[in-house]
Backbone bond lengths (Angstrom), bond angles and torsions (degrees), N, CA, C in turn:
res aa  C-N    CA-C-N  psi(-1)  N-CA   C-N-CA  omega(-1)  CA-C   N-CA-C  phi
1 X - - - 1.461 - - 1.526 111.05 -
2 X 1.551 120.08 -47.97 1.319 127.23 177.82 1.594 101.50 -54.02
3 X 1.598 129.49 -52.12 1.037 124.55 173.84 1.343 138.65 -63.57
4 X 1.580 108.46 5.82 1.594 110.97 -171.56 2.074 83.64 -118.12
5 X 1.258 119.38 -30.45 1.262 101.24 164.29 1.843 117.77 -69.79
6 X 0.828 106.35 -46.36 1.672 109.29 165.48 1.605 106.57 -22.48
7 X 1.307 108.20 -66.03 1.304 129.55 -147.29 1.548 101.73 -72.27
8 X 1.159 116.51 -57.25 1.746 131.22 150.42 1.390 110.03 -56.03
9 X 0.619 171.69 -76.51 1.852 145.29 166.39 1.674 99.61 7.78
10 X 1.444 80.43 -73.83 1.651 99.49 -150.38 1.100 110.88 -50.48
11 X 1.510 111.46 -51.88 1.814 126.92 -174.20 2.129 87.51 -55.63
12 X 0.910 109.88 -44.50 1.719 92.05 -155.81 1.493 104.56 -95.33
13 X 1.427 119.84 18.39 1.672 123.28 165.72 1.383 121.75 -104.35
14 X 1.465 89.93 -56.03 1.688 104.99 172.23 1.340 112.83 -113.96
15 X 1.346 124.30 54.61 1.781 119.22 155.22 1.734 87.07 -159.10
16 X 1.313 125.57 -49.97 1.539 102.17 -163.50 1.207 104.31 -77.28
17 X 1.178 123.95 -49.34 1.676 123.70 -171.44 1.681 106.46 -46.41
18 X 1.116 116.14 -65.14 1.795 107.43 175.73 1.408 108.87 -46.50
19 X 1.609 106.09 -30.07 1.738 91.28 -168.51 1.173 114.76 -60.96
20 X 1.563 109.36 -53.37 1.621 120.02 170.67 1.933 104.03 -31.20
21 X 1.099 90.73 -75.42 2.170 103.99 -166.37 1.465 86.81 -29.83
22 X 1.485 125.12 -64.93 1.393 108.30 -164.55 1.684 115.46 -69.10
23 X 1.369 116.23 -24.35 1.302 101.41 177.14 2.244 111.43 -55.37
24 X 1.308 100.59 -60.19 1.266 124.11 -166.65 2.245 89.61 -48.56
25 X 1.074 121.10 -38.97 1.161 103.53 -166.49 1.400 83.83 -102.08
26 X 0.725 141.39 15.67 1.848 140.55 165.07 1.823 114.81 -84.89
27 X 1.200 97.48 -20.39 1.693 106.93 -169.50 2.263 94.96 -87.44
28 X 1.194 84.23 136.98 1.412 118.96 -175.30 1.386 124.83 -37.15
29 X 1.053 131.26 124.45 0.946 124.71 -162.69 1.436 121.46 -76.24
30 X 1.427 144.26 157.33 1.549 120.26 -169.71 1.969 92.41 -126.81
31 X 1.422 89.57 122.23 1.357 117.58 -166.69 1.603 81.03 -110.37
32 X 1.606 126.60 105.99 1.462 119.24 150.16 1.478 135.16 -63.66
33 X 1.238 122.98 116.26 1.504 110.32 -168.05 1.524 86.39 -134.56
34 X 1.431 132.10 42.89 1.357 114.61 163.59 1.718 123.17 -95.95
35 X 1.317 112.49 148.06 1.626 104.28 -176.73 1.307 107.07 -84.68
36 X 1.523 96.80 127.38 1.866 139.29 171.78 1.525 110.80 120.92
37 X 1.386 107.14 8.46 1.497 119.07 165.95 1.984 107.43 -46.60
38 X 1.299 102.95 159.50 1.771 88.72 -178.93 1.659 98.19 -158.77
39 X 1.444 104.18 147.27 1.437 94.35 174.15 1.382 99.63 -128.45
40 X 1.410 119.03 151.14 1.549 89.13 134.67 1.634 100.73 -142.93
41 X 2.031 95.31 -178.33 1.519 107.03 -164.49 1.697 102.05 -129.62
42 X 1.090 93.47 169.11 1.525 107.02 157.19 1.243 118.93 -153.82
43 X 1.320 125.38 168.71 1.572 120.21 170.72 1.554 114.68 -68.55
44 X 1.337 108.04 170.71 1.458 112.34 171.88 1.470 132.89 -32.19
45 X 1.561 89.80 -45.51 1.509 98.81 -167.00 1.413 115.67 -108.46
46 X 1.271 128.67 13.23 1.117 152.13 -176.43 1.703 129.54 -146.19
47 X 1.711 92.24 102.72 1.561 124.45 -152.30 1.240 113.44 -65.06
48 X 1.536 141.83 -2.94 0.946 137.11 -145.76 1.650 111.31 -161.88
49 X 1.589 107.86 101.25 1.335 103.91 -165.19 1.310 137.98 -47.31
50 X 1.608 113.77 138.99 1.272 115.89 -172.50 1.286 106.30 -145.97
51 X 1.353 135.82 51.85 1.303 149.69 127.30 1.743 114.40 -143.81
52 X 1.760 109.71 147.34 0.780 83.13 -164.37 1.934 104.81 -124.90
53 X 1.312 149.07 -129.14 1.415 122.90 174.20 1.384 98.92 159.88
54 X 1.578 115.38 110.61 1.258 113.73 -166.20 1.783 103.92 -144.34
55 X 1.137 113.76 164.50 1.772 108.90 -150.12 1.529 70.86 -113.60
56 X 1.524 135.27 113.27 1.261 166.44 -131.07 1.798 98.29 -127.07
57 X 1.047 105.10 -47.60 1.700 111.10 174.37 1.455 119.12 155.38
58 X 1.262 134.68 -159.01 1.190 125.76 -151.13 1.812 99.81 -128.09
59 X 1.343 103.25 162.66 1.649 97.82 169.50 1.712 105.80 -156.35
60 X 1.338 118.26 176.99 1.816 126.81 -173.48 1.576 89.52 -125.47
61 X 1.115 93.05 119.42 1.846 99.48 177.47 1.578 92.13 -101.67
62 X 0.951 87.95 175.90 1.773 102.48 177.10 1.430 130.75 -59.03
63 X 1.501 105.80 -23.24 1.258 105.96 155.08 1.193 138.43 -45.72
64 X 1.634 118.31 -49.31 1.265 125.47 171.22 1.584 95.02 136.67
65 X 1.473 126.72 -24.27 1.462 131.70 -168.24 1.680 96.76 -79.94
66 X 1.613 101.62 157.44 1.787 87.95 165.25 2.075 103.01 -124.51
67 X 1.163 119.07 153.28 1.186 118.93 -154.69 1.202 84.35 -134.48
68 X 1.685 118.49 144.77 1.339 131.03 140.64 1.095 130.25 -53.60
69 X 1.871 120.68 136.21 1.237 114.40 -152.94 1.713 94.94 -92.72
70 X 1.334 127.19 153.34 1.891 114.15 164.01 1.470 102.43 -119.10
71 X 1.130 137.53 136.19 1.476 167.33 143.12 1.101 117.24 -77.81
72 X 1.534 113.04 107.88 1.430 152.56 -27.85 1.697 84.69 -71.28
73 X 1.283 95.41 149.63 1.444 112.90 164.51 1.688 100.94 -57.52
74 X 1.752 117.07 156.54 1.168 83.50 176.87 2.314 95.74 -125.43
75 X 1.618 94.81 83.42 1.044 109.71 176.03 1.700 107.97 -144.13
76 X 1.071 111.98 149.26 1.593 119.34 -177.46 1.572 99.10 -35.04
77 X 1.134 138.96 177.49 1.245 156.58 128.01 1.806 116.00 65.11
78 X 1.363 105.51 3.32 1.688 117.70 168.34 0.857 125.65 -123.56
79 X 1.743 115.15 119.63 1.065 108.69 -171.66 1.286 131.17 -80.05
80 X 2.062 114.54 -4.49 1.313 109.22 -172.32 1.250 93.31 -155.09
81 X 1.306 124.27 139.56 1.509 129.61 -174.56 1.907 97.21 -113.58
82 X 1.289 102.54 140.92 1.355 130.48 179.02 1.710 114.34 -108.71
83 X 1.281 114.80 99.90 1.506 106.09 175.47 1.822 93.85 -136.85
84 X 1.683 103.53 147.17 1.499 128.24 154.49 1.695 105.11 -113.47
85 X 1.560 99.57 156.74 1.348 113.50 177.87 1.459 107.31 -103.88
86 X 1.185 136.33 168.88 1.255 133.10 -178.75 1.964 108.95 -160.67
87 X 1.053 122.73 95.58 1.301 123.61 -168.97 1.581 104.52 49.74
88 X 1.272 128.70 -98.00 1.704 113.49 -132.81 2.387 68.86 -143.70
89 X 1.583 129.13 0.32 0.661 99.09 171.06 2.143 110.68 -126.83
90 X 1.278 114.30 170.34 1.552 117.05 -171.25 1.580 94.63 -114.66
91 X 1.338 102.47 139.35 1.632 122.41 176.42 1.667 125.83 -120.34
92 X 1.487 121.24 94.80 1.102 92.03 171.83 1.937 137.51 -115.44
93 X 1.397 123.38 152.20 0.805 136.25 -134.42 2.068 97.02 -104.20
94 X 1.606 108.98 122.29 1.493 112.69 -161.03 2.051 85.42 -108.26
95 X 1.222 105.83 102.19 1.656 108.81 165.50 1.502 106.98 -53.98
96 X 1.207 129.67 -56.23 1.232 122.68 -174.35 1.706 123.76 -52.46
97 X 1.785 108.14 -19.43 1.531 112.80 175.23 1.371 104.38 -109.95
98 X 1.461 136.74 -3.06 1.298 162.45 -151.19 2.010 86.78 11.93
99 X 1.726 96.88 70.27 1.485 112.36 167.88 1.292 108.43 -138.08
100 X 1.525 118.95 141.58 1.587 111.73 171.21 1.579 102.09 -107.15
101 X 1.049 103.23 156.31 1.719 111.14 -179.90 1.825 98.56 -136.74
102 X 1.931 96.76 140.73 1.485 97.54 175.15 1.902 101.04 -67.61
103 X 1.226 106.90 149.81 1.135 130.07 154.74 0.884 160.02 -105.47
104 X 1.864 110.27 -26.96 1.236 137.29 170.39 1.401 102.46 -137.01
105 X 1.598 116.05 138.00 1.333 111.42 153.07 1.459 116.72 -135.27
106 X 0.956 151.62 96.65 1.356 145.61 140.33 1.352 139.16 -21.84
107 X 1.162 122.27 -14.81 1.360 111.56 172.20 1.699 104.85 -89.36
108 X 1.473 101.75 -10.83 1.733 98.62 -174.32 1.295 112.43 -63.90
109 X 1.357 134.64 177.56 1.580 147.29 172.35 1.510 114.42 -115.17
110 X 1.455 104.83 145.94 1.312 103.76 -155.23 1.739 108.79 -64.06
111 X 1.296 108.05 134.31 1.610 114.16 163.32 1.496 85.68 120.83
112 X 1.281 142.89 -18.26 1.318 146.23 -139.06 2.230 80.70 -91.06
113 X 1.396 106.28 142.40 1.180 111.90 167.76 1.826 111.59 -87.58
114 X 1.260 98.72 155.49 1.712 93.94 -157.50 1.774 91.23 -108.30
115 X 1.315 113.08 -50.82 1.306 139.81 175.96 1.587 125.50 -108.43
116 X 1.026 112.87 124.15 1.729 103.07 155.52 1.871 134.31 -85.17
117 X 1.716 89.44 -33.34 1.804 100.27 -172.34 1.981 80.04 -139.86
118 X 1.500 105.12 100.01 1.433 139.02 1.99 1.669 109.04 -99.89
119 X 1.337 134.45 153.61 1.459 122.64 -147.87 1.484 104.64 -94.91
120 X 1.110 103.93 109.26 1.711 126.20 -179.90 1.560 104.94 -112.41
121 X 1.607 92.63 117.03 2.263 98.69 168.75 1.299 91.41 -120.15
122 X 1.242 102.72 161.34 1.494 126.83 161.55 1.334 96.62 -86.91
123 X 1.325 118.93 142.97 1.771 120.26 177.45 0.985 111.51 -116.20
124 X 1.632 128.92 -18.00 1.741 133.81 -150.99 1.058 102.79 -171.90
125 X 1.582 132.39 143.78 1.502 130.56 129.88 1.925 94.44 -114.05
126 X 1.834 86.93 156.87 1.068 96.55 163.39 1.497 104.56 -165.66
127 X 1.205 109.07 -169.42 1.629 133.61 167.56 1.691 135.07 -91.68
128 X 1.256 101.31 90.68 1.305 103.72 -165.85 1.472 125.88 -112.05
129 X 1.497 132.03 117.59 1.596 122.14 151.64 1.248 109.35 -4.70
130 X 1.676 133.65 139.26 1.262 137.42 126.96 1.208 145.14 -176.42
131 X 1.627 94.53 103.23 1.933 102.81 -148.51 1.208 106.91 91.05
132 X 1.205 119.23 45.73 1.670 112.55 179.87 1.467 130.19 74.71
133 X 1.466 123.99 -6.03 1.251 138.28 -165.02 1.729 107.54 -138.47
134 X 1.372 105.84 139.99 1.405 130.96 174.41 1.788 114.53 -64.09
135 X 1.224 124.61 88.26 1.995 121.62 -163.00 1.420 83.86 -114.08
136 X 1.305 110.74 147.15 1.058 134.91 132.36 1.676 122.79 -41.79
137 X 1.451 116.42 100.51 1.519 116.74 169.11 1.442 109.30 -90.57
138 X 1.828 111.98 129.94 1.772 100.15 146.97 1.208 115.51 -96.89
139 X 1.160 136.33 158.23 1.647 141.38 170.67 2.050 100.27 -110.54
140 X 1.340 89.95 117.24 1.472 94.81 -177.59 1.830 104.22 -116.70
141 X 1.155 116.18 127.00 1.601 135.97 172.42 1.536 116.90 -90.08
142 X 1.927 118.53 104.94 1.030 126.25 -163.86 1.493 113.20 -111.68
143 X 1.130 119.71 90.10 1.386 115.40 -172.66 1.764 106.46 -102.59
144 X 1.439 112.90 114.21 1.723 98.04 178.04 0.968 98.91 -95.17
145 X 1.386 160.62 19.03 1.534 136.73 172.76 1.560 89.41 -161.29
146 X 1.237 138.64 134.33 1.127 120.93 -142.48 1.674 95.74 -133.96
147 X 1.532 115.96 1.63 1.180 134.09 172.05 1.758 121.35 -118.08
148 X 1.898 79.98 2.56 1.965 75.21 153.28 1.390 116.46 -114.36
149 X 1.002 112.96 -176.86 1.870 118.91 -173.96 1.365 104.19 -113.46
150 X 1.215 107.94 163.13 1.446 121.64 -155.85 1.131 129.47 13.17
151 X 1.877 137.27 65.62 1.271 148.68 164.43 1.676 118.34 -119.08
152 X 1.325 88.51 5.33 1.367 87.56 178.42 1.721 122.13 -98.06
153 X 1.283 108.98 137.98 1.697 134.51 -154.05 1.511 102.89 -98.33
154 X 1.199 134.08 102.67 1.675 117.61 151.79 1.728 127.69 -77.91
155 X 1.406 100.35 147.63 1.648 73.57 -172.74 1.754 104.09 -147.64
156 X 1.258 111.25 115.42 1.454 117.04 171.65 1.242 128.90 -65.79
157 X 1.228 127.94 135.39 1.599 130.92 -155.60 1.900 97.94 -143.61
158 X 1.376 103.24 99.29 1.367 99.54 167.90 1.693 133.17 -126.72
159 X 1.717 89.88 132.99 1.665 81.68 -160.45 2.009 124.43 -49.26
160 X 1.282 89.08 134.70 1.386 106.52 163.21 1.593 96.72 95.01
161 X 1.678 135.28 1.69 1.123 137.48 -170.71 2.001 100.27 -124.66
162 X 1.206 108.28 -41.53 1.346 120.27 -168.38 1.684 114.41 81.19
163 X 1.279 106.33 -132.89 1.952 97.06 -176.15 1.470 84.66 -76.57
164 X 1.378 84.06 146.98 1.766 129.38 -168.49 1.459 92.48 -137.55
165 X 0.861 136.16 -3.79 1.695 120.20 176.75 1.717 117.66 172.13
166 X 1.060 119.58 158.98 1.814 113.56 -170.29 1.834 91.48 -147.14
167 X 1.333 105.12 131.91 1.325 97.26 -176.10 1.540 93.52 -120.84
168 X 1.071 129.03 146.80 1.653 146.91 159.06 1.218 105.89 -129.71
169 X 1.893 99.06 142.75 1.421 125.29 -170.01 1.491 120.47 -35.44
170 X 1.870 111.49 -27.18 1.613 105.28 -170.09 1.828 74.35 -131.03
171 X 0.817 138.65 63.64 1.385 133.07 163.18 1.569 133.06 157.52
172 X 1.790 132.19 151.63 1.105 114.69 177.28 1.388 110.76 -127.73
173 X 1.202 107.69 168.47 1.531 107.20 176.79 1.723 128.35 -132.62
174 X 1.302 124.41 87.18 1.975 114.79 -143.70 1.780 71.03 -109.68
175 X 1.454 76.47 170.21 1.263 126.40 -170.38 1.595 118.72 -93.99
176 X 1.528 102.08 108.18 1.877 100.84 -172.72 1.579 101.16 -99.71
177 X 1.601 152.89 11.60 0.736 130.05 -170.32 1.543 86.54 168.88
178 X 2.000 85.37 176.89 1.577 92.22 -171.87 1.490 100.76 155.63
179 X 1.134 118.91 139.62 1.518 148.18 -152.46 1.134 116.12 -144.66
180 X 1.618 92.27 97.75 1.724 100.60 -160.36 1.234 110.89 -117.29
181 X 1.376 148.22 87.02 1.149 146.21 159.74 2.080 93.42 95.79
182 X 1.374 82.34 55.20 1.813 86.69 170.99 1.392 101.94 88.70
183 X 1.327 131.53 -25.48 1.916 116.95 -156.56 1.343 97.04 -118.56
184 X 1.189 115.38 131.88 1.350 127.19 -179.58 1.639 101.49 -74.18
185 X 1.100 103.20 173.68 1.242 123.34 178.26 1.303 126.80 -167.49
186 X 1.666 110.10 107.47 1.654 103.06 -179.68 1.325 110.82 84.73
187 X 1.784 112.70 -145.36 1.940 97.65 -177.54 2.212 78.75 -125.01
188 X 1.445 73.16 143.39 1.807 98.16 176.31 1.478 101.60 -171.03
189 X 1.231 110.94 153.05 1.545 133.34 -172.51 1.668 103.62 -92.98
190 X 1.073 115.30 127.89 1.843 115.19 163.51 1.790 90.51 -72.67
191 X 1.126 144.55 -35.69 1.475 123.38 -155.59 1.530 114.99 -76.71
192 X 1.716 101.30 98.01 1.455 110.42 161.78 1.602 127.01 -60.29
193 X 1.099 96.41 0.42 1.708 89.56 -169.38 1.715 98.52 -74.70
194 X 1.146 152.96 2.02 1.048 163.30 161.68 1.530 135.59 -157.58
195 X 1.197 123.86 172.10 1.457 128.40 -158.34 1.604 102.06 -94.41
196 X 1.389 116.18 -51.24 1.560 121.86 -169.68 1.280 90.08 -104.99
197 X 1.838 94.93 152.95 1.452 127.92 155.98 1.483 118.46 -67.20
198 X 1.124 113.09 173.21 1.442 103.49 164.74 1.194 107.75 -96.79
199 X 1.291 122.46 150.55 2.095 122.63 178.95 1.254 121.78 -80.56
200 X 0.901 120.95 118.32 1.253 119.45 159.17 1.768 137.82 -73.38
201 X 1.433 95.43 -0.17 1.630 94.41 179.45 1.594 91.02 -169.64
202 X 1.323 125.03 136.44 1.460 142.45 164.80 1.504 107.97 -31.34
203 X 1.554 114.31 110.43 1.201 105.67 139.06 1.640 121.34 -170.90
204 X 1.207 131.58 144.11 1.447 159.95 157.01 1.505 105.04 -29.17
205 X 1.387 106.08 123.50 1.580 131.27 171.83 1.645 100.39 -95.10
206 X 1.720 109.79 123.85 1.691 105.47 176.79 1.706 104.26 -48.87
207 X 1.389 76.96 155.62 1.927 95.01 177.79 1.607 114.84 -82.81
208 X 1.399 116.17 114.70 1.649 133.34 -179.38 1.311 107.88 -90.76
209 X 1.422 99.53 113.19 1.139 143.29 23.14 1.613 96.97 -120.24
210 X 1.472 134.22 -38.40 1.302 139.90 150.73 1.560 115.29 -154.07
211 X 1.652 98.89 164.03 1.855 101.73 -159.00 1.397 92.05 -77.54
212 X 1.633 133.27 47.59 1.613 102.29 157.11 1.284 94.44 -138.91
213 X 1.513 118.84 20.38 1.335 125.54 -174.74 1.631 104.17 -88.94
214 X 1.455 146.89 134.05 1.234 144.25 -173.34 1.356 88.02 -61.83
215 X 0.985 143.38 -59.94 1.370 143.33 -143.33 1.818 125.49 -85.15
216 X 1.750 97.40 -7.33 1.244 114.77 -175.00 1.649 110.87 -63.38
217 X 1.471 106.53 148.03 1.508 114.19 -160.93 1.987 99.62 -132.01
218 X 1.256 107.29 117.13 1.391 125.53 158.17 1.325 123.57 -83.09
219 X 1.212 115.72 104.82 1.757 131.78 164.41 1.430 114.82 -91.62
220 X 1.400 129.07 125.61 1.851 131.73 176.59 1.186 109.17 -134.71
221 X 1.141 132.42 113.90 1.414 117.45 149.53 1.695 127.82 -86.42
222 X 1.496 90.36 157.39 1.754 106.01 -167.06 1.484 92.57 -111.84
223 X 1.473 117.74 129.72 1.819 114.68 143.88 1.186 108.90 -48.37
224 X 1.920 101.74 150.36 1.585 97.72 166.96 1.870 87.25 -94.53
């Protein structure tokens, strides 16, 4: 009898209790992709949103998949980003190569490569504040050409919020708010009639991808 309590101790200290922890961090991650979702961002140093990014509606590309539409993409030079979710991973879809590439995966472990063509790692999970609540963050490392300099993208992914943050080599951009399936969150604007706020104080968006690139693009806002 002493030995079958022994035995039960053990089983329910060191085997069920981890089992649970891994179930609970095993459950899925919640990637919002519904239309009237809303974000908005600002740079680091500037508290008060001034871009803004809202999942506009849905479409069937030629593939056959249908993807949520995002307004404005929030990358230099696109105006609309295309992503579907698929179990525990996110896909998004390039009209101009009419190719989708994974992008996000969550069930992976950190360091685990997500992509090769274009080269996406997971770098981190962790535990993060946001909006008052304990989320799960991934930190994903986006390098598309991996022999040029400064093009590489970091990008925060937190459950039940989605990107939470975009980092570039001379700059970042987090996330003050967001309106996710009806509930606000943080500071964000209901006014769809446009993407930007108006500014209230001067300032410079880092240069994409860098200023010696032909293709690099400068954004500033002016107060009126």
């Amino acid at each position: 009898m002493l030995i079958q309590r022994i035995i039960h101790s053990f089983i329910s200290h060191f085997c069920f209790l981890p089992f649970v922890g891994l179930l609970a961090y095993g459950q899925k991650t919640d990637y919002p992709l519904e239309i009237g979702n809303r974000w908005g961002w600002a740079l680091s140093w500037y508290t008060y949103p001034s871009v803004f990014q809202e999942v506009r509606g849905d479409t069937i590309m030629p593939n056959g998949h249908k993807y949520a539409i995002f307004y404005p993409d929030f990358s230099p030079g696109l105006e609309s980003r295309f992503e579907r979710k698929v179990s525990d991973r996110v896909y998004r879809y390039f009209p101009y190569a009419d190719t989708e590439y994974l992008w996000f995966d969550f069930s992976a472990q950190a360091g685990d490569t997500i992509n090769h063509n274009p080269n996406i790692i997971l770098e981190s999970v962790s535990t993060d504040t946001l909006f008052g609540n304990s989320r799960r963050t991934y930190s994903f490392f986006y390098d598309p050409e991996p022999d040029a300099i400064d093009d590489e993208i970091g990008f925060r992914v937190t459950d039940s919020i989605g990107v939470s943050g975009v980092d570039w080599w001379n700059g970042s951009w987090s996330i003050t708010g967001a309106r996710i399936r009806g509930q606000i969150l943080g500071t964000v604007t209901d006014n769809t009639d446009g993407t930007y706020s108006i500014p209230t104080e001067f300032a410079v968006e880092p240069i994409y991808p860098n200023p010696f690139n032909s293709s690099a693009r400068i954004t500033f806002f002016l107060p009126r």
